[in-house]
C-alpha atoms as a printed R data frame, in Angstrom:
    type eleno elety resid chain resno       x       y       z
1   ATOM     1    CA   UNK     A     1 111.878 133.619 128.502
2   ATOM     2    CA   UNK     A     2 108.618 132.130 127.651
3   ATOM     3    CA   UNK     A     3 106.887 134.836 128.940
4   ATOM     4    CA   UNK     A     4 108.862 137.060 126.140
5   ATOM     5    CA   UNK     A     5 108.527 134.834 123.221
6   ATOM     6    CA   UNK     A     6 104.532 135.219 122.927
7   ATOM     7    CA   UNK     A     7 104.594 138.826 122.362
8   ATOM     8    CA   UNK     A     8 107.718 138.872 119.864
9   ATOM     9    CA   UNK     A     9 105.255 135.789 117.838
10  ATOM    10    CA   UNK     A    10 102.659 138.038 117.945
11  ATOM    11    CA   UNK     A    11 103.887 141.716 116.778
12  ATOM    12    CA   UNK     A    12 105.954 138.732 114.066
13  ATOM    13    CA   UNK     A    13 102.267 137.846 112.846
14  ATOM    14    CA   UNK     A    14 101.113 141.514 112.796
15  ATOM    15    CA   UNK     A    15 104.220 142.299 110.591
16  ATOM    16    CA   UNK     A    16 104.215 139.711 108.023
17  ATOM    17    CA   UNK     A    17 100.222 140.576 107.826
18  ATOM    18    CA   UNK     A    18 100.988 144.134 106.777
19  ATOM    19    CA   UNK     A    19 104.328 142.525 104.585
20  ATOM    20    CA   UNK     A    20 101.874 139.411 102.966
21  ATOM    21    CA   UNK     A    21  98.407 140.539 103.601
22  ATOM    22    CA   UNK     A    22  95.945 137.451 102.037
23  ATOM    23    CA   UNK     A    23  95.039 137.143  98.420
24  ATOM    24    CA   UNK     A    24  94.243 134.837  95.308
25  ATOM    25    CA   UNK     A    25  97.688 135.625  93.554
26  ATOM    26    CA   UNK     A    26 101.012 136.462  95.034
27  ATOM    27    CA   UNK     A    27 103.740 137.813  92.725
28  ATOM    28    CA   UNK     A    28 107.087 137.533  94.132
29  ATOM    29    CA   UNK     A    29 108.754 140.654  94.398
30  ATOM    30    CA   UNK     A    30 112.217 142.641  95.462
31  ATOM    31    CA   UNK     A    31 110.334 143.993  98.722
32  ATOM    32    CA   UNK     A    32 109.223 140.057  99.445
33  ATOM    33    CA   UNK     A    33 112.088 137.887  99.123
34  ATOM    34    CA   UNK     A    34 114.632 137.843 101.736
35  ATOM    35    CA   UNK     A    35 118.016 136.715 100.958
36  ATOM    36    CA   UNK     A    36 120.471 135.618 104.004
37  ATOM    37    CA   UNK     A    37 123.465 133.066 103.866
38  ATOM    38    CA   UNK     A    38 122.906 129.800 104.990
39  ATOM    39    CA   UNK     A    39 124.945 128.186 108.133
40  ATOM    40    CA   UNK     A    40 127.454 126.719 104.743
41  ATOM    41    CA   UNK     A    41 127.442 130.038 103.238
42  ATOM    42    CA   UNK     A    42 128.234 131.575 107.121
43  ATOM    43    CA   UNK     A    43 131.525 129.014 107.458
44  ATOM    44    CA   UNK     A    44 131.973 129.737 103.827
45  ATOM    45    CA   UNK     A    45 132.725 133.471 104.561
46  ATOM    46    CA   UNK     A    46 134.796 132.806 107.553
47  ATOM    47    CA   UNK     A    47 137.019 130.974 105.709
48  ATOM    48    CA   UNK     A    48 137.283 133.582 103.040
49  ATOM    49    CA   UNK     A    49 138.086 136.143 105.951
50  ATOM    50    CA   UNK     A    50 140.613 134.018 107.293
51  ATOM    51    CA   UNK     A    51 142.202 133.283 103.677
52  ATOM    52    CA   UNK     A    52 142.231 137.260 103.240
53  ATOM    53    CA   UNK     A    53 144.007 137.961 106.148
54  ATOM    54    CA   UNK     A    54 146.552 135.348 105.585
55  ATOM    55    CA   UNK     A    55 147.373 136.175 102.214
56  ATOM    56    CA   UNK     A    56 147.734 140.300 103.257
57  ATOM    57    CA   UNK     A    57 150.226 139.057 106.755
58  ATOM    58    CA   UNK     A    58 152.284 137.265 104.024
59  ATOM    59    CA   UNK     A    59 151.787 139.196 101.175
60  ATOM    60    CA   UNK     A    60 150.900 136.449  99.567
61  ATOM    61    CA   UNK     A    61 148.907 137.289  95.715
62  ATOM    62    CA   UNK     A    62 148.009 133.629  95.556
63  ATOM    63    CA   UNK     A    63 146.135 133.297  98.339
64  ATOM    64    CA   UNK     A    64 144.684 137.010  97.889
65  ATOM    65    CA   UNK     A    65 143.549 135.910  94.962
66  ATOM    66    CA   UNK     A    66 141.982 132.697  96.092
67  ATOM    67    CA   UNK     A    67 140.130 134.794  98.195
68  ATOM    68    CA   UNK     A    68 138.920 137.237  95.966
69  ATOM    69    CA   UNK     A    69 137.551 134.741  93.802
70  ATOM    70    CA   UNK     A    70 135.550 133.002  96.774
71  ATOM    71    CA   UNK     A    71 134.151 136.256  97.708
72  ATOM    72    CA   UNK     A    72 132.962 136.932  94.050
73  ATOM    73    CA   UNK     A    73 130.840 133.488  94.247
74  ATOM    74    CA   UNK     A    74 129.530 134.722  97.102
75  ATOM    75    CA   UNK     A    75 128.230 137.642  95.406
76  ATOM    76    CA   UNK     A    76 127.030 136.171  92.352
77  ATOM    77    CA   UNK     A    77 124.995 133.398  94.774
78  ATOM    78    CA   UNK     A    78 123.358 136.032  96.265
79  ATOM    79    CA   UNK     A    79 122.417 137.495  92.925
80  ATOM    80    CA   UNK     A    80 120.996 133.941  91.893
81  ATOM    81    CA   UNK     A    81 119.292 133.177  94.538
82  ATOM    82    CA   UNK     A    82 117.450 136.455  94.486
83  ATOM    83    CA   UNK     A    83 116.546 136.036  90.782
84  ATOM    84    CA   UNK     A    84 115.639 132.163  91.253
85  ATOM    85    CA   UNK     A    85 112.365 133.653  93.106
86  ATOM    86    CA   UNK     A    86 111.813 137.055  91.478
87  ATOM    87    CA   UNK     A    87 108.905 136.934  89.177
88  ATOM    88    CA   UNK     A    88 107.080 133.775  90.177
89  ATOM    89    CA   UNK     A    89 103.832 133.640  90.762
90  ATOM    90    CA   UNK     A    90 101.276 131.844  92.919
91  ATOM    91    CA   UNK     A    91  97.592 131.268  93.025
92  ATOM    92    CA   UNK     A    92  95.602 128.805  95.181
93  ATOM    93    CA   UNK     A    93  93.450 126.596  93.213
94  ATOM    94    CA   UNK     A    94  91.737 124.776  95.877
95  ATOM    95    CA   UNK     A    95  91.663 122.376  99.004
96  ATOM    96    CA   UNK     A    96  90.691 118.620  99.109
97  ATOM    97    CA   UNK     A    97  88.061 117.948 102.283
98  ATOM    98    CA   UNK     A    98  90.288 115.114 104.816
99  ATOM    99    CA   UNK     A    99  89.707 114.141 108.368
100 ATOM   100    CA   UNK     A   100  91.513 115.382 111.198
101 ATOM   101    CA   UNK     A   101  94.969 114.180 111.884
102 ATOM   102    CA   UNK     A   102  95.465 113.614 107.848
103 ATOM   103    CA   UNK     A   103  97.355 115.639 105.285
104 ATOM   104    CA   UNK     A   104  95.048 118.162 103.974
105 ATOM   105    CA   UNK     A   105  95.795 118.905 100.305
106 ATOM   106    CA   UNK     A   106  95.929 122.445  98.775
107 ATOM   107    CA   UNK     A   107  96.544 122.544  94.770
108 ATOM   108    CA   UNK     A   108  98.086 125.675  93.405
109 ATOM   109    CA   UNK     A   109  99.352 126.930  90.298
110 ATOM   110    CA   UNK     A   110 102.513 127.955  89.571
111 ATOM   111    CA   UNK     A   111 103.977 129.941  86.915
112 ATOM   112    CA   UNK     A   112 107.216 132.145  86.055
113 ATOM   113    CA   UNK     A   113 108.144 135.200  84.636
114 ATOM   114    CA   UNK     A   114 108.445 134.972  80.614
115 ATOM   115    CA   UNK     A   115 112.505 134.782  80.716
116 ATOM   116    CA   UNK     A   116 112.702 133.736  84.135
117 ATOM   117    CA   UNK     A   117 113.878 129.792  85.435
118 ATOM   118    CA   UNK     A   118 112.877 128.772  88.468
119 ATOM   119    CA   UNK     A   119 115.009 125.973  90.248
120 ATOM   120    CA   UNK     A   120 115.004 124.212  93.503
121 ATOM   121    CA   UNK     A   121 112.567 125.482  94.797
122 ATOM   122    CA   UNK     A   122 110.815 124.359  98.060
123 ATOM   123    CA   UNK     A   123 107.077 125.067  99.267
124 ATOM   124    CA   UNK     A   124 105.812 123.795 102.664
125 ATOM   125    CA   UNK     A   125 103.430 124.869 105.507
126 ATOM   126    CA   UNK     A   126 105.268 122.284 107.494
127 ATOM   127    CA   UNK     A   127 108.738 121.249 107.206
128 ATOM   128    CA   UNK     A   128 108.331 117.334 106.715
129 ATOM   129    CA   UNK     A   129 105.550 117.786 104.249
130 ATOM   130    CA   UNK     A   130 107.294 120.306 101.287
131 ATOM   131    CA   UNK     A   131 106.930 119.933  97.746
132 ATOM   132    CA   UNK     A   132 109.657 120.383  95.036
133 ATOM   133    CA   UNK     A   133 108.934 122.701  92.471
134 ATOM   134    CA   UNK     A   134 111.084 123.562  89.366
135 ATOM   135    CA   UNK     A   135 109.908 125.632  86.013
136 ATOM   136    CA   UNK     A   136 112.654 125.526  83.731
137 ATOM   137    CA   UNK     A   137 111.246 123.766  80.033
138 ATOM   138    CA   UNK     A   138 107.406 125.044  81.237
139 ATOM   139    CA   UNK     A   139 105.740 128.180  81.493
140 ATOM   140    CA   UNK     A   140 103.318 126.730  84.563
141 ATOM   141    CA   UNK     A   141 103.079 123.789  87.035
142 ATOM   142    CA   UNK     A   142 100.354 122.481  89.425
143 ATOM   143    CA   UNK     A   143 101.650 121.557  92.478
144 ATOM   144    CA   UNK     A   144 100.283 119.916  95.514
145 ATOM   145    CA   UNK     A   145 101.079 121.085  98.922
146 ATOM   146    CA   UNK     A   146 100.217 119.194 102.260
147 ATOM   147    CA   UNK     A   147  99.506 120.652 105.491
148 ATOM   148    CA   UNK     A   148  98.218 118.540 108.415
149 ATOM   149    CA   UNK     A   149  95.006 118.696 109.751
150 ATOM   150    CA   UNK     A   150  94.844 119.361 113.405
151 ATOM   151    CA   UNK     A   151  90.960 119.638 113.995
152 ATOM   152    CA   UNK     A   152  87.451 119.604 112.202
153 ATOM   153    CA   UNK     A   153  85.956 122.451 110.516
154 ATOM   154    CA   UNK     A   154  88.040 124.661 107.722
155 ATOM   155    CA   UNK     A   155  91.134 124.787 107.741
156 ATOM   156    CA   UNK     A   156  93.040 127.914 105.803
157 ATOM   157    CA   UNK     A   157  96.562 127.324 106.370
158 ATOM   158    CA   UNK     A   158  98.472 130.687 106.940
159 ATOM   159    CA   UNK     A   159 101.845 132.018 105.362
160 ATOM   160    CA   UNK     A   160 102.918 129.515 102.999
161 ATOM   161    CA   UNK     A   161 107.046 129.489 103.139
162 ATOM   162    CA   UNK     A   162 108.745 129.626  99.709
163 ATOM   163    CA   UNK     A   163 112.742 129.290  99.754
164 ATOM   164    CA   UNK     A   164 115.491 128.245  97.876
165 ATOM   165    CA   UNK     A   165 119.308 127.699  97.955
166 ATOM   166    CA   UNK     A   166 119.977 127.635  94.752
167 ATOM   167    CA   UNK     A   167 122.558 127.590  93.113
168 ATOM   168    CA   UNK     A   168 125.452 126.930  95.654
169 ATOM   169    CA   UNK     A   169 123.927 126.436  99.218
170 ATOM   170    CA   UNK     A   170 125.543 129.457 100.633
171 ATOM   171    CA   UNK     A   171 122.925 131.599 100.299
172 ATOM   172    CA   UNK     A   172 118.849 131.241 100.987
173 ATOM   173    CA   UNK     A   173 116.317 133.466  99.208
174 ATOM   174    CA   UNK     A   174 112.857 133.253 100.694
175 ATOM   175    CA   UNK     A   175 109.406 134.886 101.252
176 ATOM   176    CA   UNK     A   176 106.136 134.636 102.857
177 ATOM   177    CA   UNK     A   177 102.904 133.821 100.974
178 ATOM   178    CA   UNK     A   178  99.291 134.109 102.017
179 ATOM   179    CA   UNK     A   179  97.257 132.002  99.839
180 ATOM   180    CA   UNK     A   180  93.420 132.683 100.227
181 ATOM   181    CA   UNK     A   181  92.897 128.942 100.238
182 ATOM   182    CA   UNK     A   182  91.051 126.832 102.508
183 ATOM   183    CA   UNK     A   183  89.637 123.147 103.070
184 ATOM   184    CA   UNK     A   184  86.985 121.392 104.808
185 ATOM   185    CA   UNK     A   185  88.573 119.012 108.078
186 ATOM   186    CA   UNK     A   186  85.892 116.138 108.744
187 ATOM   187    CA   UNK     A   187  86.167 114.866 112.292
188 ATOM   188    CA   UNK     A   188  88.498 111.601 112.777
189 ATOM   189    CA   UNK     A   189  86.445 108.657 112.184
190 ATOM   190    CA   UNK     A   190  86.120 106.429 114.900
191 ATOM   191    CA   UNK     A   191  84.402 103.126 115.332
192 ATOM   192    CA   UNK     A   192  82.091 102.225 117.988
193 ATOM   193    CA   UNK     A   193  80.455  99.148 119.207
194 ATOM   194    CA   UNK     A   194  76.857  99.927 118.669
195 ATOM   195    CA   UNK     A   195  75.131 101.530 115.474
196 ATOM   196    CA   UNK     A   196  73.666 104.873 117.109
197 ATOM   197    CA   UNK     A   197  70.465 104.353 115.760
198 ATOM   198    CA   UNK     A   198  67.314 106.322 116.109
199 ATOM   199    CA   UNK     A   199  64.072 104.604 117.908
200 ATOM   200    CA   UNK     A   200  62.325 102.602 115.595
201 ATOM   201    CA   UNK     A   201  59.478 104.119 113.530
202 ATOM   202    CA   UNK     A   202  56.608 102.360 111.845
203 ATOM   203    CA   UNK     A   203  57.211 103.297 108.295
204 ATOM   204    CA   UNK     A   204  61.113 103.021 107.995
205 ATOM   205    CA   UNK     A   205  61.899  99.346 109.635
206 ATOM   206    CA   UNK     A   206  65.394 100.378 111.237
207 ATOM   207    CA   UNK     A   207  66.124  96.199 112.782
208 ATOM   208    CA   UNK     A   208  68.921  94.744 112.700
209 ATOM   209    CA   UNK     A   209  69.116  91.461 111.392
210 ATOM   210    CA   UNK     A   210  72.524  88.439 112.643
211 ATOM   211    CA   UNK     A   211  70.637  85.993 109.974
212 ATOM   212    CA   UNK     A   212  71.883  88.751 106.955
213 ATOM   213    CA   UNK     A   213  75.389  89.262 107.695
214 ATOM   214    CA   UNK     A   214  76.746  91.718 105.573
215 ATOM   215    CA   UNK     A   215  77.501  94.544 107.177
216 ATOM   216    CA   UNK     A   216  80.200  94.958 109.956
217 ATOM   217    CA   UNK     A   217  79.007  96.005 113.345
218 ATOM   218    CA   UNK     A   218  81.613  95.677 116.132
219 ATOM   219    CA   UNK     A   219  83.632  93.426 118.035
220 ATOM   220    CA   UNK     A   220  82.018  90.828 120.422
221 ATOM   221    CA   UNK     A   221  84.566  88.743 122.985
222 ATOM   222    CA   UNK     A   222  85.619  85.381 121.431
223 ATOM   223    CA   UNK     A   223  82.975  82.096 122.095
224 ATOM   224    CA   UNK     A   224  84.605  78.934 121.945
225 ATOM   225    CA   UNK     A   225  83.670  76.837 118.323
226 ATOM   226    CA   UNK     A   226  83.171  80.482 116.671
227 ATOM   227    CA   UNK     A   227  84.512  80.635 113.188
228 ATOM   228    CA   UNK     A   228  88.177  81.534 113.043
229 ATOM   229    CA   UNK     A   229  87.288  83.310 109.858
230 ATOM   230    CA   UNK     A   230  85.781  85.876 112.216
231 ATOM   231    CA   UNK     A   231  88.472  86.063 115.001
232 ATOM   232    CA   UNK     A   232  89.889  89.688 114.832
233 ATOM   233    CA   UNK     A   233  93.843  88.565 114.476
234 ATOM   234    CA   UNK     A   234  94.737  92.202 114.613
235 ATOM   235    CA   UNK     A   235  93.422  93.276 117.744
236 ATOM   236    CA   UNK     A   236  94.924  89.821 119.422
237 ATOM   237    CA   UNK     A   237  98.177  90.827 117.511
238 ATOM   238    CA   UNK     A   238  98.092  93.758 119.517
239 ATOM   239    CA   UNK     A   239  97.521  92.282 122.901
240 ATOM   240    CA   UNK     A   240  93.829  93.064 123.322
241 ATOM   241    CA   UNK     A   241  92.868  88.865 123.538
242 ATOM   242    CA   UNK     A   242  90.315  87.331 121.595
243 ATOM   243    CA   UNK     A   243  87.769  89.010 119.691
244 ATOM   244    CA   UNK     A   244  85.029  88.293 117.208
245 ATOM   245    CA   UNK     A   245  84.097  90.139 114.223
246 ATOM   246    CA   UNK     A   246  79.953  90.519 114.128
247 ATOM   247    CA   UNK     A   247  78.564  91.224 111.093
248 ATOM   248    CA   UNK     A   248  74.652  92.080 110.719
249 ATOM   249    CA   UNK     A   249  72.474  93.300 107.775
250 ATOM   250    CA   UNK     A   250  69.958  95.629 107.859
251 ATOM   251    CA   UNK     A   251  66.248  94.569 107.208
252 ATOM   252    CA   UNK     A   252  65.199  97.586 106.081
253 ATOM   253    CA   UNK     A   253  67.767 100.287 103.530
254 ATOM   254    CA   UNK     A   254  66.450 103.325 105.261
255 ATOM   255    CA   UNK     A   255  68.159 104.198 108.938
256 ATOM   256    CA   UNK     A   256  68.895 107.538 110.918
257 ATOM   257    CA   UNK     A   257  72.085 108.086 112.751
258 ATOM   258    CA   UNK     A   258  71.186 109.716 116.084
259 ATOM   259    CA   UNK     A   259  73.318 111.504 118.394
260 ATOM   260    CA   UNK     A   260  71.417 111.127 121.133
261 ATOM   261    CA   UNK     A   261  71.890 107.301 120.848
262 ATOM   262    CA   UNK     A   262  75.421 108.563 121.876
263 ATOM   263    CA   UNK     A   263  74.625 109.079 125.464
264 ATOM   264    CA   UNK     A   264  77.510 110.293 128.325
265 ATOM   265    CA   UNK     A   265  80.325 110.816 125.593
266 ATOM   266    CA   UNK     A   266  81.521 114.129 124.911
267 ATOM   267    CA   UNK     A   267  81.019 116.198 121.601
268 ATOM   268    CA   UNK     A   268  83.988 115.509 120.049
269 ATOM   269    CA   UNK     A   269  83.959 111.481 120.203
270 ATOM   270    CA   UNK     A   270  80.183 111.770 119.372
271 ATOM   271    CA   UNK     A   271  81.047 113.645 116.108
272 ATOM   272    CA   UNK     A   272  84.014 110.996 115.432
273 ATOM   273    CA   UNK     A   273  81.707 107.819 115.812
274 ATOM   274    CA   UNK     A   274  79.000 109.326 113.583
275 ATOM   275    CA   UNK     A   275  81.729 110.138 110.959
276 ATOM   276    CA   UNK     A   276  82.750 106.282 111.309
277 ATOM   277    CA   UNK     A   277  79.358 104.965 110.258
278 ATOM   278    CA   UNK     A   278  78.362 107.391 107.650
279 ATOM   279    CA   UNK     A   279  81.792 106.460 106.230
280 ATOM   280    CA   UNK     A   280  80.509 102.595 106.797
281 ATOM   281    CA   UNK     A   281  76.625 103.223 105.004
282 ATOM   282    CA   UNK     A   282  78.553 105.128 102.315
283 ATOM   283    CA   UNK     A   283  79.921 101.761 101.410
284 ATOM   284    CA   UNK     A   284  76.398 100.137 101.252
285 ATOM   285    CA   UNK     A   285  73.065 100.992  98.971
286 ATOM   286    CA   UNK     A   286  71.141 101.854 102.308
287 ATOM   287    CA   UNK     A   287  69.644 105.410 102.556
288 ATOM   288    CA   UNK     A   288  70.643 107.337 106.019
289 ATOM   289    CA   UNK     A   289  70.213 110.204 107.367
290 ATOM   290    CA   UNK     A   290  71.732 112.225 110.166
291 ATOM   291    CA   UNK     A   291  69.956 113.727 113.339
292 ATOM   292    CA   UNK     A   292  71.817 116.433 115.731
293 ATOM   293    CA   UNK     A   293  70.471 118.544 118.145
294 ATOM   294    CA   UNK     A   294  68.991 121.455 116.106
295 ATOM   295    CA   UNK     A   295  70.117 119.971 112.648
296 ATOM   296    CA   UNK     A   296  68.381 117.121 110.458
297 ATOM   297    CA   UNK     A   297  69.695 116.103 107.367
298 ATOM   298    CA   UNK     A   298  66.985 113.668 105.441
299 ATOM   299    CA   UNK     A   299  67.325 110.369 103.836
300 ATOM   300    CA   UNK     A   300  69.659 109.994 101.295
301 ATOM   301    CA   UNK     A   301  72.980 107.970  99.509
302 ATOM   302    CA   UNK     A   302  75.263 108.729  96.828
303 ATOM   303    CA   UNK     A   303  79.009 110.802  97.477
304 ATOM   304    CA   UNK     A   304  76.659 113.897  97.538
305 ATOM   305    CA   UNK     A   305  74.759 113.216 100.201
306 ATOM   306    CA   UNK     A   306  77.994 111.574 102.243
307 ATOM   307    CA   UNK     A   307  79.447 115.113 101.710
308 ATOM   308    CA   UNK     A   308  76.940 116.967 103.063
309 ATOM   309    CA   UNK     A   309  76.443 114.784 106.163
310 ATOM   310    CA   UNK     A   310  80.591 115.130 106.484
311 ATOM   311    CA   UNK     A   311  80.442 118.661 106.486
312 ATOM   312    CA   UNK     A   312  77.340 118.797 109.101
313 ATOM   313    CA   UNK     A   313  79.589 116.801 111.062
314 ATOM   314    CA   UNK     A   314  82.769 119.327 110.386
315 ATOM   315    CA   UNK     A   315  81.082 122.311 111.052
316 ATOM   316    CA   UNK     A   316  78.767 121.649 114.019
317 ATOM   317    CA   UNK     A   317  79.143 124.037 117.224
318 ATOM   318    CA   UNK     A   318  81.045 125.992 115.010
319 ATOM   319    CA   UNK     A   319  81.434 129.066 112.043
320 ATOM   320    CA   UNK     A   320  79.342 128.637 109.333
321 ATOM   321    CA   UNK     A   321  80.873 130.790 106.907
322 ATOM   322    CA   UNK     A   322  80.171 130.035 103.082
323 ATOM   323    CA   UNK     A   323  83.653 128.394 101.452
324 ATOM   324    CA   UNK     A   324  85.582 130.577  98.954
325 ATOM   325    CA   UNK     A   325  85.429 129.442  95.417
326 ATOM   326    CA   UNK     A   326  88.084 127.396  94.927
327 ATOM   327    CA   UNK     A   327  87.216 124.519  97.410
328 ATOM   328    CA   UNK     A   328  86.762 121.154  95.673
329 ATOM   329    CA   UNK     A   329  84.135 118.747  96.595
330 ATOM   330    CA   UNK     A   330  85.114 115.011  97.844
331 ATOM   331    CA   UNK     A   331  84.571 112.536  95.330
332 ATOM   332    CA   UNK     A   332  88.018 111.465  94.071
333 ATOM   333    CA   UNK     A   333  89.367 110.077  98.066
334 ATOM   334    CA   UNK     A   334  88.374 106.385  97.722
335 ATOM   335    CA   UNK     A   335  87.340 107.004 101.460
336 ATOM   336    CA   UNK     A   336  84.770 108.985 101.336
């Protein structure tokens, strides 16, 4: 069975290619929407079939008629829920940068036919993460939909679902959209013990100072007399014992994160630490740079400069391929 279910997926993705091949704007249209009762509307019609053939054993007009007038609701459902979705239209606006294993964000603008009304309709890449979208008293809405980030590097999304059940439930209009929209996937930060710092040079001063604490550093295991201030309650909440938060400034505002200071980890939890503490100098006025094998990114501070280090980190061993217009640049994510 599971043998069988890869190639139907696939010649499924080859059709809805040729059905919903990739662009800016997507008009919905007769030979796009799909229209098919819902499980309701399914029990709905099975108890119209059972009221018909009661009503014609017993010659009963009542009941006929009761079931004449379910069937025409059926109808007119199907011609509503058709119509909720004819005519609107969607463009992709752009993608918000985010780190892997976070809700990437992909802004698009909606907007309806000029006597068309758009109700209850729903937008999602996945399921658990789709966005409401109505255009009755407006002629255009920007909406936000989520889709979650499953690893680093650019992420463009796929067929975008549209549906609706309006007006009744019985019935569900949908259709496929390919949105030629895309966003950058940092890797997931994650902290590490030690600052991977290059070797020291003469002119740039990289020490690390325990008389200027300002800066965190790491965990160290707990001394007895230490501060409590600086016991790490959350980690001993969780079962890990004692620990103590170390803080250290930096003598000198100029340091270079090295990945070779990451020695016997693999790529992907080399890329994650060095994400952590760019994230970490981003809060602070110090100048960093970043140093990979076959990529050096100079000195530098400001959102700007976190952003391209971020993407250097995003994109290493991987595509390079310029972003489409329409991809908007950090700055707005408190995080970053």
């Amino acid at each position: 069975m599971q043998a069988l279910k890869q190639p139907l997926r696939d010649w499924f993705q080859r059709w809805l290619e040729r059905r919903s091949p990739r662009s800016e704007v997507v008009v919905l249209r007769h030979q796009s929407i799909y229209v098919l009762p819902t499980r309701q509307g399914a029990a709905f019609m099975v108890l119209m079939l059972l009221l018909w053939v009661l009503g014609t054993n017993y010659q009963n007009n009542l009941i006929l008629a009761l079931a004449f007038l379910l069937i025409s609701l059926v109808f007119v459902s199907v011609v509503h829920a058709f119509r909720n979705l004819s005519g609107l239209s969607l463009r992709g606006v752009g993608g918000n940068p985010t780190f892997v294993g976070e809700l990437a964000e992909f802004e698009l603008l909606a907007t309806r036919a000029s006597a068309a009304r758009h109700e209850s309709i729903r937008l999602h890449w996945d399921a658990e993460d789709a966005t409401e979208l109505d255009l009755i008293d407006r002629p255009e809405a920007r909406i936000t939909v989520s889709h979650r980030a499953r690893q680093r590097g650019w992420l463009r999304p796929g067929h975008l679902l549209v549906e609706s059940r309006f007006p009744l439930g019985l019935i569900r209009a949908w259709s496929w959209v390919h949105l030629d929209v895309q966003a950058l996937v940092y890797p997931q930060p994650r902290s590490s013990p030690d600052v991977p710092l290059a070797h020291l040079t003469a002119d740039s001063g990289e020490q690390l100072s325990t008389e200027n604490q300002e800066d965190f550093q790491g965990f160290r295991t707990y001394q007895p007399g230490a501060p409590l201030a600086h016991v790490a309650w959350k980690l001993y909440a969780r079962g890990a014992g004692m620990h103590l938060k170390e803080y250290r400034g930096f003598q000198s505002e100029q340091v270079w994160l090295d990945w070779h200071r990451l020695s016997g980890l693999d790529q992907e939890t080399r890329l994650s630490q060095l994400c952590y503490w760019v994230l970490e100098f981003g809060k602070t006025t110090a100048e960093y740079g970043l140093r990979l094998p076959g990529v050096e990114i100079p000195l530098g501070r400001g959102p700007e400069h976190q952003h391209r280090v971020l993407k250097e980190l995003a994109l290493f061993g991987l595509s390079t391929e310029a972003p489409r217009p329409g991809v908007t640049p950090p700055g707005h994510r408190g995080r970053v």
